[in-house]
Structure formats: structure tokens, C-alpha cells
C-alpha positions as CSV (number, residue, x, y, z in Angstrom):
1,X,0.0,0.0,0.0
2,X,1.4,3.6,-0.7
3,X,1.6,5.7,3.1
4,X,-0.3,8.8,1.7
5,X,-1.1,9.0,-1.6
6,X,-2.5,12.2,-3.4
7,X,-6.2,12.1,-3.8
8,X,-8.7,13.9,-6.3
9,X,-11.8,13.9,-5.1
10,X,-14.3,13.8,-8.1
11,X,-17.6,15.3,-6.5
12,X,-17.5,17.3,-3.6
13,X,-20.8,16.4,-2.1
14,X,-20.9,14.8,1.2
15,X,-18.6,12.2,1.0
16,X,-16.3,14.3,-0.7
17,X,-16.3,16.5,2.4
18,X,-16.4,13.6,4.9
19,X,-13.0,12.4,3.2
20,X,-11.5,16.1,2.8
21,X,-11.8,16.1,6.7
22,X,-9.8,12.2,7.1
23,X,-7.1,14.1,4.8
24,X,-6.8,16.6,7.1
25,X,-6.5,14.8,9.9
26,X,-3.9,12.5,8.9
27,X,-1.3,15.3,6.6
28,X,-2.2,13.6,3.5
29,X,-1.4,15.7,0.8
30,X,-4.1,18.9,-0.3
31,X,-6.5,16.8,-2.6
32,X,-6.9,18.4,-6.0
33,X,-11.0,19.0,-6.0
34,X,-12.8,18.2,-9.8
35,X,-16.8,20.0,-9.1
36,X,-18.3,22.6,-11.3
37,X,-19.9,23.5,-8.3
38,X,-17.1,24.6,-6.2
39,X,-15.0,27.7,-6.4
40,X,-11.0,27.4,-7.3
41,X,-12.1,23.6,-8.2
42,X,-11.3,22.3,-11.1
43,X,-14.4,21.9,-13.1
44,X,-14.1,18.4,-15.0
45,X,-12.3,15.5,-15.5
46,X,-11.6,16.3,-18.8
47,X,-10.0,19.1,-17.9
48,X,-8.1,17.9,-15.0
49,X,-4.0,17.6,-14.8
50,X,-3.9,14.0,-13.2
51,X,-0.1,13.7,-13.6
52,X,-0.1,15.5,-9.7
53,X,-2.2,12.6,-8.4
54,X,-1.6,9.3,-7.3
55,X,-5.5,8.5,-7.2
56,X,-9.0,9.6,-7.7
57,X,-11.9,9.1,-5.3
58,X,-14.9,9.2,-7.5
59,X,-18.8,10.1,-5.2
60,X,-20.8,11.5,-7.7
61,X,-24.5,10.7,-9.4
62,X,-25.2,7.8,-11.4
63,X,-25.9,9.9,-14.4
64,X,-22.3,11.4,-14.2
65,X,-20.2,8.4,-12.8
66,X,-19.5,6.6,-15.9
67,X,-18.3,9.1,-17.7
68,X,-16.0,10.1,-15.2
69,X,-14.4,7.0,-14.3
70,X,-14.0,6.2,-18.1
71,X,-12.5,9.6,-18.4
72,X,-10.1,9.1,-16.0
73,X,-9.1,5.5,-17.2
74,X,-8.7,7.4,-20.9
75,X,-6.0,9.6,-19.4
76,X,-4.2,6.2,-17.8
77,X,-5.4,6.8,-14.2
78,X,-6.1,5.1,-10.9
79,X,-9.9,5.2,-9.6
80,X,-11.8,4.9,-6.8
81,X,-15.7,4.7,-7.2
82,X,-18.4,4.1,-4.8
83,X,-20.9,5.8,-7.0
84,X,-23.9,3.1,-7.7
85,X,-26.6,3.3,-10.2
86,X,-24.0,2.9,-14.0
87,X,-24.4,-0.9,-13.1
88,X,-25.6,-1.7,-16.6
89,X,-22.2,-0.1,-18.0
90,X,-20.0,-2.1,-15.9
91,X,-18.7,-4.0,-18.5
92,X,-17.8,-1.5,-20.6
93,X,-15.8,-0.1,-17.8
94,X,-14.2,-3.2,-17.5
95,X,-12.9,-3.6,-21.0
96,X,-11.6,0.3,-20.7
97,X,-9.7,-0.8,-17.5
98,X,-8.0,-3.4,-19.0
99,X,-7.1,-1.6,-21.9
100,X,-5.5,1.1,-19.5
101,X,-2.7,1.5,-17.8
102,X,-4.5,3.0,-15.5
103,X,-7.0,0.8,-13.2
104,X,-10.5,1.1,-11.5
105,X,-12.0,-0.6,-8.0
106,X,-15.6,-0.3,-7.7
107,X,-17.7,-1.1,-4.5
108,X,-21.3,-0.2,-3.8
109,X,-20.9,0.4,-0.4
110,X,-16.8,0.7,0.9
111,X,-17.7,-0.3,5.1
112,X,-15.7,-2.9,6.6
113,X,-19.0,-3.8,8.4
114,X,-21.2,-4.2,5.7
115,X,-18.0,-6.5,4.1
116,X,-18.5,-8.9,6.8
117,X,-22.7,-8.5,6.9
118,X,-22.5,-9.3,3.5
119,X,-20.6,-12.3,4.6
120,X,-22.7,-13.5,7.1
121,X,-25.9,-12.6,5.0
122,X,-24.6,-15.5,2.3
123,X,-24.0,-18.4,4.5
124,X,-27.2,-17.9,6.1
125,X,-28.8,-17.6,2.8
126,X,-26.8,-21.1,1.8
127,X,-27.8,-22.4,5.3
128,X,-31.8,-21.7,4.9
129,X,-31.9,-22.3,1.4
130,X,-32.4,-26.0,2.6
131,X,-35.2,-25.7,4.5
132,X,-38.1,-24.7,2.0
133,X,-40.8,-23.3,5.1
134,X,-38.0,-20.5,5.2
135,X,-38.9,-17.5,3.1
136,X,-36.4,-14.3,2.7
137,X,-36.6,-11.0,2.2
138,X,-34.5,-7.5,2.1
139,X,-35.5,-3.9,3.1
140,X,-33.3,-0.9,2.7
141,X,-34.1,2.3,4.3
142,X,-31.3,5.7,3.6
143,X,-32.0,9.4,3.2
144,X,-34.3,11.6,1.3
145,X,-31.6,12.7,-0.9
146,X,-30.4,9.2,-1.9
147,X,-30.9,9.3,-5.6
148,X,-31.3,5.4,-7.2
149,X,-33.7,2.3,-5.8
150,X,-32.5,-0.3,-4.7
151,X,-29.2,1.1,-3.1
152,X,-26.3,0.0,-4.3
153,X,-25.4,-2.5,-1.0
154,X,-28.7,-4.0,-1.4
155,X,-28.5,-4.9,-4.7
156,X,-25.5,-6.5,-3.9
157,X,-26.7,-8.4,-0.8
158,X,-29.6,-9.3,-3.3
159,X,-27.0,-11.0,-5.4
160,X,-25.3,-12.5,-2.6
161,X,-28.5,-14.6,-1.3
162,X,-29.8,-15.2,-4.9
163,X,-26.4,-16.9,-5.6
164,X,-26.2,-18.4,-2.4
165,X,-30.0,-19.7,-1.3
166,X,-31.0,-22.9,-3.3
167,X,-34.6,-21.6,-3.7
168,X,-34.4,-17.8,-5.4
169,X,-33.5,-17.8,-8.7
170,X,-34.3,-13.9,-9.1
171,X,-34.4,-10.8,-7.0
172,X,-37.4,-8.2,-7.7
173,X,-38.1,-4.6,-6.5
174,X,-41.4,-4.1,-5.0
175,X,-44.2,-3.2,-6.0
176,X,-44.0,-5.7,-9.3
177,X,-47.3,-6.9,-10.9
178,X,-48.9,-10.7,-10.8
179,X,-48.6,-13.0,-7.9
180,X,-45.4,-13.3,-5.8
181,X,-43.7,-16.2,-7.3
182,X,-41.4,-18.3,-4.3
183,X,-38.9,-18.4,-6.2
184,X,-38.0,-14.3,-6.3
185,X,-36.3,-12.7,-3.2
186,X,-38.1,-9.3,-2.9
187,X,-36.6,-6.1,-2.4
188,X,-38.4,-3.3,-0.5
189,X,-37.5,0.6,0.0
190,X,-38.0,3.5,2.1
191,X,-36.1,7.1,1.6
192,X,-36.7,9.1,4.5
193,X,-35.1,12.2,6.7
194,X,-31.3,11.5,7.0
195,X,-30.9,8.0,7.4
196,X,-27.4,7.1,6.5
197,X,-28.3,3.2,5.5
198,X,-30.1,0.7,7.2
199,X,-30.4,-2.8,5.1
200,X,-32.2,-5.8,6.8
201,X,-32.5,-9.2,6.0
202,X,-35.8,-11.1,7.5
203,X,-35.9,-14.7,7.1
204,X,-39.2,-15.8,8.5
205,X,-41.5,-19.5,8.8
206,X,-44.9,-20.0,10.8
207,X,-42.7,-21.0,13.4
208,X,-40.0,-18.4,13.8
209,X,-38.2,-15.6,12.1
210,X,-34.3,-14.4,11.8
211,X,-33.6,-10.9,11.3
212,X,-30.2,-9.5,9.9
213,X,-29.5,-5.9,10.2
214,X,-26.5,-3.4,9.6
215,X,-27.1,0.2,10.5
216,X,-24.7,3.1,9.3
217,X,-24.5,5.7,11.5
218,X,-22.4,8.2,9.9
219,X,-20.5,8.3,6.7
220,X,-16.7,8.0,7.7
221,X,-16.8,4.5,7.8
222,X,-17.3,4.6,4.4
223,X,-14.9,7.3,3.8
224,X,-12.3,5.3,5.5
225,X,-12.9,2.4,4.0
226,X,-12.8,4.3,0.3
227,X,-9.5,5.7,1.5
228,X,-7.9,2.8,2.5
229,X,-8.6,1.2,-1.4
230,X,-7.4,4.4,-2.7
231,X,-3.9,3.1,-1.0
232,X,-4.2,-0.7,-1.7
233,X,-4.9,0.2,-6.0
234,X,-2.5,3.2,-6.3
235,X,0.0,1.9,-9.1
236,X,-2.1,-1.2,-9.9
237,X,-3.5,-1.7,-13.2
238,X,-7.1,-2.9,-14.2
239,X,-10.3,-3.7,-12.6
240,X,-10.7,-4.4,-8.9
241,X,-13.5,-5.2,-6.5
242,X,-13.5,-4.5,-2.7
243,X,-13.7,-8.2,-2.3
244,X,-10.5,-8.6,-4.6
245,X,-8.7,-5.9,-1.7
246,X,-9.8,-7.7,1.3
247,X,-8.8,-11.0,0.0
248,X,-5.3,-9.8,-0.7
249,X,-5.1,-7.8,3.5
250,X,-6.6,-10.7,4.5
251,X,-4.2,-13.3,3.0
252,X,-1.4,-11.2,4.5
């Protein structure tokens, strides 16, 4: 891992601003800031010097993240994303990554504890999957001013019990039409106030019922946990998961 790498922060929203103030703390280096929005910032990726930078933290709407990251990957940089919502492009950010010399690590959600929930969330889903009275279901809750449905961490605990739990074959966003089918984990939402994240798992029979939760309660977690893959992937090259960096700190 590089000590303290130079960051760009692409986005200066919240996050952006949660991990302006971890830089701070620790001496990193000043971060060079890419917003339209902010004054003295530098206004896009495109027109950003990233020779100065070791890596870029991308935080920014689904509608913009794409673009961004494939920008950055054009000019043979290093990227950090934990923008959700450009799903359905990931592939073509893929093939840009390896055609780079730059590289890219994605995660929908960058906390340690939701690592480990997600974790735990799978073998359960392996370990009920064999009892068919079982039934399972996920609810996400997160702020007003969260912008795409499902989040990003529950599409991906979604994906982790489909894959895991013998029964569900498909995950579906409520409300869908026709009857519930048993084979289809449903997804449920709720945006409201300022909740950070909150994503539950119930797992519930006539006879009993499980419940999983994981409850953010403020954002540096994942600003330290996006910080800490901005070390691990500066000078790698190509496309990276947060599951491919905890394997590696793991194994070590």
C-alpha cells in the first residue's frame, strides 16, 4: 500500500467532504478537487492535470459516474468509485480498465461492516436455502436525498443470497405486478429524513423468524474504507472489486 497517496476527489458532495476532513486529519497531501460547483475547483475530468495525483476518489451521481471513471481510465489513471446506479455499464468499464494502464476498484458500499454483513448474510442464505418453510426478504431504508432504488449494497446483498440460497433464482423490486412467485427474493425501499443506511435481511417461517440488520451511522466509515482502497490500488492496473482488496489484506 502507498503511506499517503495524493487524492482527487471527483464530486464534492458529502462524502467528498467527509474524506476532505480524514485528509486533514492525517497530513495527507491537499487533494486536487474536480466540481463545477465549487469555487478554485477544477471543473471536470476532462479538464483535469492528473499527472499531480496518485488516485482519484470518484462520489458522484449515477448519471455522471460513468463518464467520469471512463474519463479518468482514458487519461491512464487510478480510480476509486463508490458511486452506484452505472451498473448496466460495468462491463464496458471493465474492457476500458484493461485496456489502460491505469486501473479502477468499484464497491457499492466501501464499510468494513457491511464486508462482513455481506458475509454473514450468504451463508445464512446457503444455510436456509435447505429448509423450503424459510422465506427471505430485504429492506433498505437511507436518506431523502439518496438518488437510485435499490441502493447499491442492497442490490448486492440481493445478489449474494440469490447466488447463495437454493430456492431464489431472481431478485425483484417491490411493488412488481402478478402474484409473488417463491422463487423471487423481494426487495423493499423507504427514503426518508437523513438516514445514513439501514439494510435488513428477515428470514421468517410459521414457526419463527431471523432478522439481519447493519445500520450506518455516519458516513466516515465509508470514507475510511474508500481511502484505505485508494492506498491498496495506487500503481495497480485494471479492474478491482472490494472483495479482490480484502482477499489480498486478508491473506497477508
Amino acid at each position: 500500500m502507498k503511506d499517503r497517496p495524493r487524492i482527487a476527489l471527483i464530486g464534492y458532495g458529502r462524502m467528498g467532504r467527509v474524506i476532505h476532513d480524514i485528509l486533514r486529519e492525517r497530513s495527507w497531501p491537499d487533494p486536487m478537487i474536480i466540481d463545477p460547483g465549487v469555487k478554485d475547483a477544477v471543473s471536470s475530468v476532462e479538464e483535469a492535470d492528473l499527472s499531480s495525483v496518485d488516485v482519484c476518489v470518484e462520489f458522484t451521481e449515477p448519471s455522471q459516474a460513468t463518464d467520469n471513471i471512463l474519463t479518468v481510465l482514458r487519461k491512464d489513471g487510478v480510480v476509486v468509485t463508490g458511486s452506484t446506479g452505472w451498473q448496466d455499464r460495468s462491463e464496458e468499464v471493465r474492457a476500458a480498465a484493461q485496456q489502460s494502464k491505469g486501473a479502477v476498484l468499484h464497491a457499492s458500499n466501501f464499510s468494513l461492516g457491511v464486508a462482513v454483513f455481506n458475509a454473514v448474510i450468504a451463508h445464512a442464505a446457503e444455510l436456509i436455502g435447505r429448509f423450503p418453510q424459510y422465506d427471505v426478504s430485504l429492506h433498505e431504508t437511507h436518506h431523502r436525498g439518496k438518488k437510485d432504488v435499490p441502493s447499491g449494497t442492497a442490490v448486492m446483498l440481493a445478489d449474494s443470497i440469490v447466488r447463495m440460497h437454493a430456492g431464489k433464482g431472481r431478485s425483484a423490486m417491490l411493488p412488481e405486478e402478478g402474484p409473488y412467485a417463491e422463487d423471487t427474493l423481494y426487495i423493499s425501499a423507504a427514503r426518508t429524513g437523513t438516514v445514513f443506511g439501514e439494510h435488513t435481511v428477515t428470514i421468517d417461517s410459521a414457526a419463527d423468524q431471523l432478522q439481519f440488520t447493519h445500520r450506518a451511522k455516519t458516513r466516515r466509515g465509508f470514507a475510511e474504507g474508500a481511502l484505505t482502497a485508494a492506498q491498496w490500488l495506487a500503481g495497480k492496473q485494471g479492474y478491482y472489486t472490494l472483495e479482490d482488496m480484502l482477499d489480498e489484506i486478508f491473506a497477508s
